[in-house]
N, C-alpha and C positions, 0 to 999 in steps of 0.2 A: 417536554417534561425533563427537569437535571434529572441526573443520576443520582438515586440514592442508594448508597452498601446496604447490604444486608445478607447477600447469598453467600451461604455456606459454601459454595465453592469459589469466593472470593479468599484470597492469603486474610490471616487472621489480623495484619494491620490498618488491610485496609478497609475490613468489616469493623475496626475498633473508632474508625472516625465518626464511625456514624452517631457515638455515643459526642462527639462535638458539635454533629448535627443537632444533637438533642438540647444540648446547655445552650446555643446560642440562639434557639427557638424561646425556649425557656426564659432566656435575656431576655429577647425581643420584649414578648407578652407583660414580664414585671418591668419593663421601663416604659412602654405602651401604657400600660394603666395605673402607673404613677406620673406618669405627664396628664393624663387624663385628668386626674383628679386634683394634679395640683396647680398646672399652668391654667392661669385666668384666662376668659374668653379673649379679653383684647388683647392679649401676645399671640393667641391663635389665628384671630383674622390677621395682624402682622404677618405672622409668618405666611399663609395665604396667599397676601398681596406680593408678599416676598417671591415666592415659589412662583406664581404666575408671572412675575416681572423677569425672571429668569429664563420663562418660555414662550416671552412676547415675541419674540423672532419665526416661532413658528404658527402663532398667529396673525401675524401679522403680512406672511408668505400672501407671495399673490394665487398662487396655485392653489392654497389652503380656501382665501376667500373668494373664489370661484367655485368652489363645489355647491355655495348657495344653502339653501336647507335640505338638510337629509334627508331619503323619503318620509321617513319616518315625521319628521316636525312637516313636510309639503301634505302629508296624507291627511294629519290633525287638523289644518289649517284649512286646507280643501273642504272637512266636512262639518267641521267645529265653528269655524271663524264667520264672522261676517263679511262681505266682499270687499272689492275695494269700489270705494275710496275711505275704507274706516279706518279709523286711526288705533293704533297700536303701539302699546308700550313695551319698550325691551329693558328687561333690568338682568343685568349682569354681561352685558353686552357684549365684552371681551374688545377685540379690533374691527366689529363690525359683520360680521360672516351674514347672519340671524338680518340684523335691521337690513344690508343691502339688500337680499333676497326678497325680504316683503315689500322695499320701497320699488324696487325692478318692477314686482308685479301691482303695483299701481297705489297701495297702501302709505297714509301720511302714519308716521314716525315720528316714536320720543326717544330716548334711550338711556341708559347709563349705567357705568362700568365705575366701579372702586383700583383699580390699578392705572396710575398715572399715563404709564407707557402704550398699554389696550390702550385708554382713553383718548388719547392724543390721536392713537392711531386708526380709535374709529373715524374721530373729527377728519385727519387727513382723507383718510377712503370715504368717505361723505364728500368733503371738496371736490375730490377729481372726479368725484361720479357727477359732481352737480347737482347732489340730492342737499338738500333743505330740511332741516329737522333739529329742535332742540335737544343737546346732547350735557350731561352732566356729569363729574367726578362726583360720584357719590354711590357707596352699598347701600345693602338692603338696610341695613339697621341706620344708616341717614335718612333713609325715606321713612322709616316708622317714624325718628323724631320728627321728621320735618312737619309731619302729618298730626303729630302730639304736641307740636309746639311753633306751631307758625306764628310771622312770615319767616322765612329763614331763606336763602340764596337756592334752594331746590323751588322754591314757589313756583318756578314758571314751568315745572314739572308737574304740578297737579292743578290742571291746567281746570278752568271750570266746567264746561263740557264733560268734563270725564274721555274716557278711554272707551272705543268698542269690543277690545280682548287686549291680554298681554302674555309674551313668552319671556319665563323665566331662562335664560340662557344656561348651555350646557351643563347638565350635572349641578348645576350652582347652589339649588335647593340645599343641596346637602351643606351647603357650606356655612348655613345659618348657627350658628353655634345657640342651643341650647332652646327647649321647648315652647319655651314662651316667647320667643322672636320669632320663632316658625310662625306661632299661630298667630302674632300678633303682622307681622307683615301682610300673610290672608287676609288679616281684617281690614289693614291699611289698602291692602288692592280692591277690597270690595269699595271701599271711599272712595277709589280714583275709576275705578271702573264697575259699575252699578249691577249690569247685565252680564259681568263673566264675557266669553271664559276665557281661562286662564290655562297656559300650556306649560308644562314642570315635566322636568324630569333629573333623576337620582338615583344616587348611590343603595343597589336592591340591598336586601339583609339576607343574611342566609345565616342559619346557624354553624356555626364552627366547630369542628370535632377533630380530638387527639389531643394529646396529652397539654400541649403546650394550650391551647383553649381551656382546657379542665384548669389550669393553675391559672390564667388569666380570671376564669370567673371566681375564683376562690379567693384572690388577691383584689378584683373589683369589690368582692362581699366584707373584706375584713376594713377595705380603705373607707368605707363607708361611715365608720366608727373611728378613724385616725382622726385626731385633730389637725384642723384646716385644711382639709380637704373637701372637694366640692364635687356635690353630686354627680357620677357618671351614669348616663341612661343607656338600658338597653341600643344597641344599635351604636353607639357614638365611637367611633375607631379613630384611628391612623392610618394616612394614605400619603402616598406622596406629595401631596400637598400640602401635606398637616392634618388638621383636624377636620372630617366629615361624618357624619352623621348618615348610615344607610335607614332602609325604610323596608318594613314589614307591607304587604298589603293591605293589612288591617290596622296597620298606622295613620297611611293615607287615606283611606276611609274614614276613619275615627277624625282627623284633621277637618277632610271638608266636611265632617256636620259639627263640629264646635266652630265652623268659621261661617257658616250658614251655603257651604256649598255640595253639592254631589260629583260624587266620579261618574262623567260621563265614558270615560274611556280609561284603561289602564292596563300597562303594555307591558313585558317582561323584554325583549325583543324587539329589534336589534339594542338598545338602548330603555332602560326602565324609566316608564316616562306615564304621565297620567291630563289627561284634558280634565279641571273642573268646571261645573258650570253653577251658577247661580240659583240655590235652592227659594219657589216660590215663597213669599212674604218672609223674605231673608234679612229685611234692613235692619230690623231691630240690631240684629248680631251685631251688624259692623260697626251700626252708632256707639257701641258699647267700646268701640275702640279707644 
């Protein structure tokens, strides 16, 4: 933890900065939720692919992709998944860590990653492994249109067979800017994969308290009513990424039954992460996609 002034038996100048402490928290919060409300979603995933393109080196590290899957995604997978030889789809792929883990252990692979340099660089780590798998530059919200409006260059991703499960890669859920592409992507994986499930995990919510929180929500309530400004929802912050979206427990619940799916599993630890599976006579939902 930094140090913060505040003791009385600190000299009175250097008990006085903390009041700098204060105004730059304070900054933070109202430039935080004036970007919120007025940067459009497509500068957001810009910025995104930006920020991950910047830390493609450290995904890209061979040390990094040798850890394979976390327990945490090998545990899910172990009791959630169907064995191998099922086929599994990875979206948000990054450089590969997630697809080579599942292909090692006997599973056929699709995958795809929206950042140029991950993407390249999964296709490289697929070559020298020898592993075989269609791989695509494309996000999540390409694969909704691709799905709303085919044929389109993703086609050989929704492949006709369908998919036996898919993991959403690292934290990535959150990265879906704005609620009806969350749900609307759900509906699009229910199309590509019939039976679930689906392995996600994201940015938790926790509510935020102190001062500098109190004038953030006071400044999200008043921006609500600024002209041109666009809805901020519960939950949608700034990270070093840019823009994510954390997740209430009861969000994700509330998610998989408007997408026709149940939480099988959901984890606070090491990692917040949740298994959906496919709620009995669920199709109707997804056709509505």
């Amino acid at each position: 933890m930094p140090f913060v002034p505040g003791s009385r038996s600190e000299p009175f100048w250097l008990r006085a900065t903390r009041l700098v402490d204060r105004l730059h928290s304070a900054y933070c919060a109202l430039r935080d939720e004036f970007a919120l409300a007025y940067v459009p979603p497509e500068a957001w995933r810009a910025v995104v692919l930006e920020r991950y393109s910047e830390r493609a080196p450290f995904y890209q590290d061979e040390a990094y992709q040798a850890t394979g899957l976390f327990p945490w995604e090998a545990e899910a997978v172990a009791r959630w998944f169907p064995g191998p030889p099922a086929t599994i789809l990875v979206g948000g792929a990054g450089a590969g860590r997630e697809t080579l883990a599942l292909a090692r252990l006997g599973y056929r692979v699709a995958a795809f990653e929206p950042t140029p340099l991950l993407c390249q660089a999964l296709r490289d780590h697929l070559t020298q492994a020898s592993i075989e798998a269609p791989i695509a530059l494309a996000s999540y919200e390409d694969l909704v249109h691709a799905l709303d409006a085919p044929p389109t260059s993703l086609q050989f991703l929704c492949r006709e067979k369908g998919y036996n499960a898919v993991v959403l890669g690292l934290g990535s859920f959150s990265y879906c800017v704005g609620a009806d592409t969350r749900e609307r992507l759900l509906l699009g994986l229910a199309r590509l994969c019939p039976q679930g499930p689906i392995l996600l995990s994201f940015e938790r919510h926790l509510p935020a308290t102190g001062r500098a929180a109190r004038l953030a929500r006071i400044v999200r309530a008043c921006l609500r009513f600024a002209p041109g400004s666009r809805p901020v929802a519960e939950g949608d912050q700034l990270g070093e990424t840019g823009f994510e979206h954390a997740f209430t427990d009861h969000e994700i619940e509330a998610l998989a039954r408007a997408t026709g799916y149940r939480v099988a599993q959901l984890r606070h630890s090491p990692a917040p992460h949740a298994v959906l599976v496919r709620e009995a006579g669920a199709a109707s939902r997804s056709e509505r996609f």
